[in-house]
N, C-alpha and C positions, 0 to 999 in steps of 0.2 A: 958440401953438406953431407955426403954420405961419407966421408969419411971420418965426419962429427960423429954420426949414424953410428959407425962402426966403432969409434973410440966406445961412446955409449954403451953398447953389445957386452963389448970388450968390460967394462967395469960391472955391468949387470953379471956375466958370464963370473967372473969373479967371487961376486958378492953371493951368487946363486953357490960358486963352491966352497968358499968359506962357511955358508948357511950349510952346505953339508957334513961341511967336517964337523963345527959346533953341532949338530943333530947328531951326529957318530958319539962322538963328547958325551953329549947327554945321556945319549941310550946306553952309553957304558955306565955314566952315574946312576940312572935310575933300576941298571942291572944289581949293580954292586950296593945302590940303597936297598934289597930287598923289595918288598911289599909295601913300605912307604914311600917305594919312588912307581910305583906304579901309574898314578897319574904326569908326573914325569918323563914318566917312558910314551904315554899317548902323545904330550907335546912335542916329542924330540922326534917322532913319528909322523907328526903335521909338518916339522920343521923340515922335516928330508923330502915333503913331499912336494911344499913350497921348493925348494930349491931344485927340486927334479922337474918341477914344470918351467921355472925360470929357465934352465938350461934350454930346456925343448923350445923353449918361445925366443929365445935368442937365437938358436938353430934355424928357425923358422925366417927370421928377419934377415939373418947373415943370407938364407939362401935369398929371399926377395931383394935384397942389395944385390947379389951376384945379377940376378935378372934384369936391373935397373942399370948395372954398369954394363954387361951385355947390349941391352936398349940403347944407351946413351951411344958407347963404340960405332955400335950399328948405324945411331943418327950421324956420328959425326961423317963417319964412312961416305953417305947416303948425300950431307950437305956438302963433301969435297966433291963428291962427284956431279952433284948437281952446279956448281961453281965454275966445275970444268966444261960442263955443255954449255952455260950461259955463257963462257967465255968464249966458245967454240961460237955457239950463237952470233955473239957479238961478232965476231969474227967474221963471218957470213956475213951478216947484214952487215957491214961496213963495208966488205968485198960488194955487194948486190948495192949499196948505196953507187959506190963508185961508176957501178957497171951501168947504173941508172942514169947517172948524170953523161956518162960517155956515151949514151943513145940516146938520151936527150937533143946533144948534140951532134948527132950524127942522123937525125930524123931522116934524113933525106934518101939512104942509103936500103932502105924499102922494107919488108919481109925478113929478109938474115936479121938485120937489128932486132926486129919484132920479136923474133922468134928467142936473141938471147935475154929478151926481158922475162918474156916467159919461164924459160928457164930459172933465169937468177930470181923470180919470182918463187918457185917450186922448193929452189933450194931453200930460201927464207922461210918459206910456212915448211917446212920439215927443221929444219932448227928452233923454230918456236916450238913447234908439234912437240920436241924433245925437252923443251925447257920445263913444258909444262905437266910433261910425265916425271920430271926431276922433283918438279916441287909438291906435285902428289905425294910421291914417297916421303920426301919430306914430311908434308904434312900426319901422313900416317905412322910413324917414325914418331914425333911428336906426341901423338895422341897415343904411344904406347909407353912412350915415357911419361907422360902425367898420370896415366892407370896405376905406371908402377910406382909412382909417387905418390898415388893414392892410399897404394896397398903398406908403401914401407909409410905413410903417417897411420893408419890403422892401427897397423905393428907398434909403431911408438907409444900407440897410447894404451896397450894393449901392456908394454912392460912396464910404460911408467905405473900403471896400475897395479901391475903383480909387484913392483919396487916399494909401493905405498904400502900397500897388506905385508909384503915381507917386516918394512921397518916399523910398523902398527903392530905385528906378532913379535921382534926384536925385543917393540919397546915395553910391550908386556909382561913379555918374560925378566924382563931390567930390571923390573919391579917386584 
């Protein structure tokens, strides 16, 4: 979708220079009309200014996309590594399952066994400990990528707006 985003920019960015060069166009005609293109030369003077704010508002979104793909990278980063603790996790506690059932069955053997349940106990709640600081980040990771999903749909309706007024001033001038 942000690279929908971007094609978008990309054809806004366009039209925003096109809209400029036509407003160059004009203000050359309404030079060369004298004094009866002087209402002329006001329009062609709205026209460059529309497309000098199109530009800037597309500027504006390409940087909030860059932020957004930054974000995303970062989540993705954030989820491989949290994948790798879980898997570590797992890991442990499969080790600590085993090690459970081999004292299970060794009850008899006093204290030493006690003592390594304990341990494989310690080692389990610190690979949880760690899964759960994985999926924090996660989580927050997340909530900075919907912020900035917030920001670039803002953005969107922000240019689809200045895109409406640009082709509402286009179409006036058509006329």
């Amino acid at each position: 979708k942000t690279q929908t985003i971007g094609d978008i920019i990309e054809t806004v960015n366009d039209i925003s220079e096109r809209t400029h060069l036509l407003a160059l166009n004009a203000a050359i005609e309404a030079a060369a009309a004298g004094e009866s293109g002087r209402s002329f030369a006001v329009m062609a003077s709205e026209m460059k200014l529309l497309a000098d704010q199109a530009k800037a508002a597309t500027g504006q979104v390409r940087g909030i996309l860059g932020e957004i793909h930054r974000g995303i990278n970062t989540s993705v980063m954030l989820t491989e590594e949290a994948v790798k603790r879980a898997a570590a996790g797992k890991t442990r506690s499969d080790t600590t399952q085993r090690t459970i059932e081999e004292i299970t069955a060794k009850v008899e053997e006093g204290a030493q066994v006690f003592q390594q349940i304990v341990t494989s106990t310690n080692q389990q709640q610190l690979g949880i400990e760690q899964v759960m600081q994985a999926l924090h980040g996660i989580r927050q990771a997340s909530q900075q990528t919907a912020a900035g999903t917030r920001q670039v749909e803002t953005a969107s309706a922000n240019i689809t707006q200045l895109a409406q007024s640009l082709m509402a001033l286009a179409e006036r001038y058509r006329h």
